[in-house]
N, C-alpha and C positions, 0 to 999 in steps of 0.2 A: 969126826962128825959133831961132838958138841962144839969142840973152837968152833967151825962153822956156825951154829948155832949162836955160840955167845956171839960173833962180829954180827949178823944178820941181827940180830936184837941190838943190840950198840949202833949199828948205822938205824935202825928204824926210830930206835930214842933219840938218838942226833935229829934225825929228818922233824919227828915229833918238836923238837925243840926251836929247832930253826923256823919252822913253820911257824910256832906261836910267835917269837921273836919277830918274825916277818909280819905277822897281822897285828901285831900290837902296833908296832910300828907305822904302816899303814895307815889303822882306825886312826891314832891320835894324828896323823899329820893330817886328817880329812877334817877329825874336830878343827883341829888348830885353822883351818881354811876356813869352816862355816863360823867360826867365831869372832874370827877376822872380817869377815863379810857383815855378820852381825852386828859387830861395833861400828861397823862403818854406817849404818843402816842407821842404827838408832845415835849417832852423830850427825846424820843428816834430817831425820824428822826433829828434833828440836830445832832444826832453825826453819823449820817450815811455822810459815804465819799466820794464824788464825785471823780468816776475813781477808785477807792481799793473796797469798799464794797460792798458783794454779794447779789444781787437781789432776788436769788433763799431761802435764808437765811431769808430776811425779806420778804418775799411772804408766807415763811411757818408760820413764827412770827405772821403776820396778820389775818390768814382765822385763826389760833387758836382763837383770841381775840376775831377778828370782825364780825366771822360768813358773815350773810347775806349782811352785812353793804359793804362788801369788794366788787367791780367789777374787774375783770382785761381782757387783749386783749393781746392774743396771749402767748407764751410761755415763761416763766421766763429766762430758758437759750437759749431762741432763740440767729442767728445771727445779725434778722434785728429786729426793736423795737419793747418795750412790755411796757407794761402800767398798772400799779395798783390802783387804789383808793379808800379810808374812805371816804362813804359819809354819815356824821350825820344830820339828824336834830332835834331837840327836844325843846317843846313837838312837835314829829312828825305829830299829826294831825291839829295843829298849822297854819304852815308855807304855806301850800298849801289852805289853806281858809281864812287867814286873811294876809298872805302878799305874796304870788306870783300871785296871779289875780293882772290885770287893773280893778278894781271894780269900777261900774257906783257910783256916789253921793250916792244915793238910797240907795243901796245895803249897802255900808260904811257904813252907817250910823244906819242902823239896826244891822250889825254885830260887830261893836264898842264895844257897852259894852258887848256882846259875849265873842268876841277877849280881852276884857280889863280883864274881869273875869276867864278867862281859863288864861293868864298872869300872873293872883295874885294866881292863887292858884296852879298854877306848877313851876312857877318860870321867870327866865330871859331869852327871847328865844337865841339857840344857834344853831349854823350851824356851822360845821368843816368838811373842805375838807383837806385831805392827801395824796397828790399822789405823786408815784416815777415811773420815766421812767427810762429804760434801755437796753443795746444791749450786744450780747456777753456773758449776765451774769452779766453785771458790770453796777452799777447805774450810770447815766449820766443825771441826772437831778431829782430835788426834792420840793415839793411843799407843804405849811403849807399854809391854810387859815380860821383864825375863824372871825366870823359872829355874832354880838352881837345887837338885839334890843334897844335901848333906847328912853326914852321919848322926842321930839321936843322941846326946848324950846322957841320956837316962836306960839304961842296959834293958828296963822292963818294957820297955817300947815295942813293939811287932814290927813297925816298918822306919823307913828315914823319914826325915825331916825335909822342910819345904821352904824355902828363903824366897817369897815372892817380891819382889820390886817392879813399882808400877808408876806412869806418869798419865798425868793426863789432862787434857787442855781443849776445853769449849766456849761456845758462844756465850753459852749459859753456864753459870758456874756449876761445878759438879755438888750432890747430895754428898754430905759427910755421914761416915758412920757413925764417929762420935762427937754429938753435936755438943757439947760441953766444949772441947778441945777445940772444935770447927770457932766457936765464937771468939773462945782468948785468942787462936789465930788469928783471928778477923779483927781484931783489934789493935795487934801489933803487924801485922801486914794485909790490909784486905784483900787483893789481888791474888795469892796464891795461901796454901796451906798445906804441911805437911804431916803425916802421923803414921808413927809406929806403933808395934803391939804384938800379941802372937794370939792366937786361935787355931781350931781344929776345923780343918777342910772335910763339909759334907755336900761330898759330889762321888763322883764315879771314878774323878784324878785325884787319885792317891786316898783314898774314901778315909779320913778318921786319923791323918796323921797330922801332926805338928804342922803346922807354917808361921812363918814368920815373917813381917811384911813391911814393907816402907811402902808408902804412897806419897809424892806428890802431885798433888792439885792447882790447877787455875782456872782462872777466868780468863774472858778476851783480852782485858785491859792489863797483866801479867807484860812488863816490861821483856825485851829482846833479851837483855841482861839478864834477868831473873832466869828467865826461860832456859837458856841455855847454860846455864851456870849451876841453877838446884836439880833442873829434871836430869843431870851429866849422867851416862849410865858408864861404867869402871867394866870391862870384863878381863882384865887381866889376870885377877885373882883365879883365872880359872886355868891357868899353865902351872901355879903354884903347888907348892905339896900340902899347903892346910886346906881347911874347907872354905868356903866365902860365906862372908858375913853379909848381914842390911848396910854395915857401912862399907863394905867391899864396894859392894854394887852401885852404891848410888853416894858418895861422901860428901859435897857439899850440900843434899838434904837431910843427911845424916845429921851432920854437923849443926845444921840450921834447928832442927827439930831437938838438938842439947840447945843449943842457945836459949828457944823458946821457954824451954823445960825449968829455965832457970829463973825465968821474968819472975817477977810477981804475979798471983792473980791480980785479973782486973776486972773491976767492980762492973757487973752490965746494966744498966738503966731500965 
């Protein structure tokens, strides 16, 4: 009777086992697909043209891909504006129970290793927003933002950390946050500007944690070159075993944004 007993527990652990190994499995070969899709997405919106390229063209492009994922407001070739966007996140049951609550102590604290174990076995959490505005038919503004999880390395921290990387590109040039940095930009490249830095996210995602952020910005007149060359978004770093960095995600605005760092100041009139 107990033999019985111990094999009946031994195959039930096995099955326990197999099952995990089987979902883990699964989850990351599903990231591994929306991530792949992802890069491909945000390689084809940098080469879309602010003022030439047809809105109605990459509206049809999308609801192909994105299905569900896709929202848009008002008419692709309207006159007055319209708005499209990709919105991922993944793993999508993720995001909305372990990092867009204000969670009490308590609550954290039970759901930790929840959150830590759904982490290890689907992968790196990922959020990508893709939106493009436009009037007339004709794009007039366009938007890359990916969203990467990574672990705190300060022990006294409550939640992870936030690696936001962002592109962005309008008729009108975008407001800089920091308009110091925005001018010596502006003086060694007018056309686009890039800047990094870290602050604390106060919103309802991820309410009070760390992020960490690279932005590059332009205007209309941001060369083809430029465009596709600083705004590159990298997601590879996300199959790897460390965490991804600002310069993972986006390297030659990385790069560009040491370079600048290193200029002289320069004197403003």
């Amino acid at each position: 009777m107990q033999q019985r007993i111990y094999r009946s527990l031994l195959v039930i652990v096995a099955m326990c086992f197999v099952g995990v190994i089987a979902s883990a499995a699964w989850l990351r070969i599903r990231q591994h697909e929306i991530r792949v899709h992802a890069q491909r997405t945000l390689n084809d919106i940098q080469k879309v043209e602010i003022g030439t390229s047809h809105v109605c063209e990459i509206f049809s492009e999308w609801q192909k891909q994105w299905g569900t994922r896709l929202s848009w407001n008002g008419a692709c070739d309207s006159p007055d504006s319209f708005q499209m966007e990709i919105n991922v996140r993944t793993p999508q049951y993720l995001w909305s129970t372990c990092f867009e609550s204000n969670m009490a102590e308590e609550r954290y604290l039970f759901l930790r290793p929840i959150c830590a174990s759904y982490r290890g076995l689907s992968g790196t959490p990922l959020a990508l927003i893709a939106r493009i505005n436009g009037a007339n038919g004709i794009v007039t503004r366009k938007v890359s933002q990916v969203f990467i999880v990574v672990p705190d390395e300060d022990p006294a921290e409550r939640a992870p950390a936030l690696v936001v990387a962002s592109a962005f590109t309008d008729v009108r040039f975008p407001t800089a946050k920091n308009r110091q940095l925005a001018l010596q930009q502006q003086m060694l490249h007018p056309s686009y500007r890039v800047l990094v830095g870290n602050s604390r996210l106060n919103s309802d995602y991820m309410a009070g944690a760390k992020v960490f952020y690279i932005e590059a910005e332009a205007g209309a007149d941001v060369t083809k070159a430029d465009s596709e060359k600083l705004f590159r978004f990298d997601l590879s770093c996300l199959t790897g075993w460390r965490p991804c960095s600002r310069r993972d995600l986006m390297p030659a605005a990385y790069q560009q944004f040491e370079t600048d760092t290193r200029q002289p100041p320069v004197q403003h009139s």
